[in-house]
N, C-alpha and C positions, 0 to 999 in steps of 0.2 A: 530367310523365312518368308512364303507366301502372306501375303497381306489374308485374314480372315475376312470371311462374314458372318453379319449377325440377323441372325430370324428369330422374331419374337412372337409370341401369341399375343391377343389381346386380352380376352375375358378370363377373369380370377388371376393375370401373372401381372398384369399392367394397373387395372384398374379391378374394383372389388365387387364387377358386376355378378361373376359366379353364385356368390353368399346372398343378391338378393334375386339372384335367377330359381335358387332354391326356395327361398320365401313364395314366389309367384307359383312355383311348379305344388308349393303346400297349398297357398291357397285355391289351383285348378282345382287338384283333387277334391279338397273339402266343398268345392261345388260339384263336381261330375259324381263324387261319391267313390272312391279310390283311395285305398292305402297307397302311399308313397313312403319309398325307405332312403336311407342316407346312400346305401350299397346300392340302389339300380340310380339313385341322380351319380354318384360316383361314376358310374356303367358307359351313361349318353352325357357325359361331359367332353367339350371340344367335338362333340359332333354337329353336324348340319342341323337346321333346323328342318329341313326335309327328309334326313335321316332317323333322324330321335322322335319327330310327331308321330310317324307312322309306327316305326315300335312303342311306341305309346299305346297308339289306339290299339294296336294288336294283343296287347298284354293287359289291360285295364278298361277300356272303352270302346268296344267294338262296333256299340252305336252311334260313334264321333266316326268325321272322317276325320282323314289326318290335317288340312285344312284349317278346320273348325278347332281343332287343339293349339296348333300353332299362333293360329291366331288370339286364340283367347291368353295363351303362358305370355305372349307381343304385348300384349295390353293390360296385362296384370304386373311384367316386368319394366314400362315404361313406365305405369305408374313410382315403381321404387327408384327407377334411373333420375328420376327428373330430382327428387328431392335429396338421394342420400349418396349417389355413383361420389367416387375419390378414388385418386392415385392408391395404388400400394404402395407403401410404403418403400424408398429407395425405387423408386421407377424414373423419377426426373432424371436421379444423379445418376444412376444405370446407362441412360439415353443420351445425356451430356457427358458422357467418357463415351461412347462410342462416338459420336458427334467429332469432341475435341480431337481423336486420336484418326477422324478422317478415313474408318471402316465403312464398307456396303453395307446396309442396312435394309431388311424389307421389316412389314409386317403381314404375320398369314394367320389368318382368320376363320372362323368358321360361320361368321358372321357377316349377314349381307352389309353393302358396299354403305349404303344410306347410314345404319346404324352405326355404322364403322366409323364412318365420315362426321355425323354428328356428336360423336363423347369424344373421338380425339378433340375436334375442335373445343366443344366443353370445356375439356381438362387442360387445353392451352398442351398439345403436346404434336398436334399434326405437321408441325415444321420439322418433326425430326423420321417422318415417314414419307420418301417420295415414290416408294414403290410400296403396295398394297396388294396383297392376292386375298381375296374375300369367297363364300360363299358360291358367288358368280363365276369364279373365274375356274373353279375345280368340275370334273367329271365325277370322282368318287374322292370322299372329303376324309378326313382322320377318322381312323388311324389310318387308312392309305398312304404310303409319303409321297401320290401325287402333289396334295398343297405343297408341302415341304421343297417336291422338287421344281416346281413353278417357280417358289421363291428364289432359291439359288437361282435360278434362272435367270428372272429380274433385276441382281445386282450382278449379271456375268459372273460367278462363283461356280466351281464345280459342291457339289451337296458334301462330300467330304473337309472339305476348306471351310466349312461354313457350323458356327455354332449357334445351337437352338435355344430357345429360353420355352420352357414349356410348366405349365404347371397340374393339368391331367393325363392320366396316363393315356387316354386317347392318342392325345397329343406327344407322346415321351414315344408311343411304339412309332407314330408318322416318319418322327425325325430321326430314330434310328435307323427305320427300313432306308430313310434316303439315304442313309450311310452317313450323319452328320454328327457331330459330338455335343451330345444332349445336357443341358445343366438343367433339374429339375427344381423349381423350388414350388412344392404342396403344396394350394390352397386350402382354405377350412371346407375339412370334410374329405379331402383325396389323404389316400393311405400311405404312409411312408413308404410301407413294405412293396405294393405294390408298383413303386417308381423305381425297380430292382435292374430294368433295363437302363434306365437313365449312367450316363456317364459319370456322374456328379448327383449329389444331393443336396441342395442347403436348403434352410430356415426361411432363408429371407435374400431379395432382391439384391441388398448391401453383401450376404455373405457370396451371393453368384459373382457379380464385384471385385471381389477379396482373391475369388478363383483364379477370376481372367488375369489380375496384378498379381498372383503368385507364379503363373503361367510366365509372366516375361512379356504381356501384351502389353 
């Protein structure tokens, strides 16, 4: 059996920046003056943040540029990163069984390179990422599987060999267009129902895990 890879997301599968990206994106609104619903941050989850601002302004603020949005959800969500960002749960021991068992490994991001760079380090986890595809490195970002297929790329993998950890469904269509075997597991707030492409569904990081070791990896 070919040796796998493994491509992981960062935000909401790794770490539980998603749940206060939502807090920030509640508090924008309640300044610009904007209903926000659970169903459209569901919508632009794991997308660019050059993707998602502009369907913002388009939908709710058409006197914002897209710019001006982005920047302000940046600086309402660094405010909640600094004090309250943490591992998900089962993300270390996830990362150290790929580690120990000596799999290619990238992380792909939707997420510029800087911020990327700063909460791995944070969370004391950046030694187990030496290949990165971020925000930068894509043309058109998830649900495209260009990120997706960048990353195989990075760890020499063809995109079929290679399984995804994803937890929006942005992210779950990316990984399947590359043709990869998708293990979802939902953040708070992403819909079971709709992670219906995904390979795999669990609860939680420990039961994606449980997947790989029932597989025979």
């Amino acid at each position: 059996m070919t040796s796998p890879g493994f491509l992981f997301d960062l935000d909401g599968l790794l770490i539980n920046s998603e749940e206060l990206s939502k807090l920030a994106f509640e508090q924008m609104c309640s300044k610009i003056g904007c209903e926000f619903s659970d169903d459209y941050h569901a919508s632009i989850r794991g997308k660019r943040k050059s993707q998602w601002s502009q369907e913002f302004v388009d939908s709710f603020s058409p006197s914002s540029s897209a710019r001006e949005v982005a920047d302000l959800h940046t600086s309402l969500l660094l405010r909640q990163m600094d004090t309250s960002v943490q591992l998900m749960p089962g993300a270390k021991e996830l990362l150290k069984w790929v580690e120990k068992n000596r799999y290619p490994r990238a992380l792909v991001t939707s997420s510029d390179l800087n911020y990327t760079r700063t909460y791995l380090e944070k969370l004391g986890i950046q030694r187990f990422f030496r290949q990165i595809v971020t925000a930068e490195d894509v043309v058109t970002g998830k649900p495209d599987p260009e990120p997706y297929m960048i990353g195989a790329t990075r760890i020499q993998k063809e995109p079929q060999a290679c399984y995804v950890f994803e937890d929006s469904i942005n992210g779950v269509i990316s990984g399947k267009a590359a043709g990869s075997v998708v293990i979802a597991v939902p953040s708070t707030g992403s819909d079971r129902k709709q992670m219906g492409s995904a390979d795999y569904v669990v609860s939680t990081l420990a039961e994606g895990l449980d997947v790989l070791k029932a597989m025979g990896l």
